[in-house]
C-alpha positions in Angstrom: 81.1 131.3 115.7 81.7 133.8 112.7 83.3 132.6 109.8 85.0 134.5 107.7 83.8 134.8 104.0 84.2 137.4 101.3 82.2 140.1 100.8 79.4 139.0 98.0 79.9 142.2 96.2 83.6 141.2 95.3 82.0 137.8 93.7 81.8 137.6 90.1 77.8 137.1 89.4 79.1 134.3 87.4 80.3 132.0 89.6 77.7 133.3 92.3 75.2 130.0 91.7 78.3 127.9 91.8 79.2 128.8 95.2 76.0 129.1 96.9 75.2 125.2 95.7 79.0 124.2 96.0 78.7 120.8 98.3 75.0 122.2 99.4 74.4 118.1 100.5 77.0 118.0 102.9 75.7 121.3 103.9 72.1 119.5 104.6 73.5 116.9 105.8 75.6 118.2 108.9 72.4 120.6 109.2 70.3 117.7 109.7 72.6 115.9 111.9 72.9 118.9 114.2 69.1 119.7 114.2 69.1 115.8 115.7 71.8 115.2 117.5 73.2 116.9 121.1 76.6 116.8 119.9 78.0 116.2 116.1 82.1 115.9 115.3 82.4 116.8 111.9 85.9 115.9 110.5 88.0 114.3 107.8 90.3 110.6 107.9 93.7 112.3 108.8 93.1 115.1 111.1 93.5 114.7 114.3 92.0 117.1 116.3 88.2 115.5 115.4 89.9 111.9 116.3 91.1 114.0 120.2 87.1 115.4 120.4 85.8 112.0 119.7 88.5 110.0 122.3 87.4 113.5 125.1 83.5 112.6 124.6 83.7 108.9 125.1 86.0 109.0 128.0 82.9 110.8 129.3 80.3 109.0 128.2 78.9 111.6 126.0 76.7 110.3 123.0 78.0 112.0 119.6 77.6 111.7 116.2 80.7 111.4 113.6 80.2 112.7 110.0 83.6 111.8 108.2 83.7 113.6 105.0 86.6 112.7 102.0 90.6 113.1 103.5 93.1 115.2 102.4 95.2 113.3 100.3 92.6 111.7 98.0 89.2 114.1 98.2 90.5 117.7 99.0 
């Protein structure tokens, strides 16, 4: 899947740096997960469609891993 990002050349050199590092752990860290895991849910505390993915794989006995990262009330 595709994501959509700007084009680099309308990115101020400035903040460049900023946004190639700009939460780079997390970045590792799902990375990791997915080079080691089958299947990873990636999600945050109040949405609901990782909470549906989750409920889907263990009514059929799929093994997953669950990263939960910040929610949006108090981290985003």
């Amino acid at each position: 899947m595709q994501r959509n990002i700007l084009d680099e050349a309308r990115i101020h050199p400035a903040i460049r740096a900023k946004i190639a590092g700009y939460h780079a752990d997390i970045v590792r860290e799902v990375e990791a997960a997915a080079a080691a895991n089958d299947v990873v849910v990636v999600g945050m505390k109040q949405n609901p469609m990782p909470r549906k993915a989750r409920k889907a794989l263990d009514a059929k006995g799929i093994r997953y891993t669950y990263l939960e990262y910040g929610s949006y009330i108090n981290t985003w």
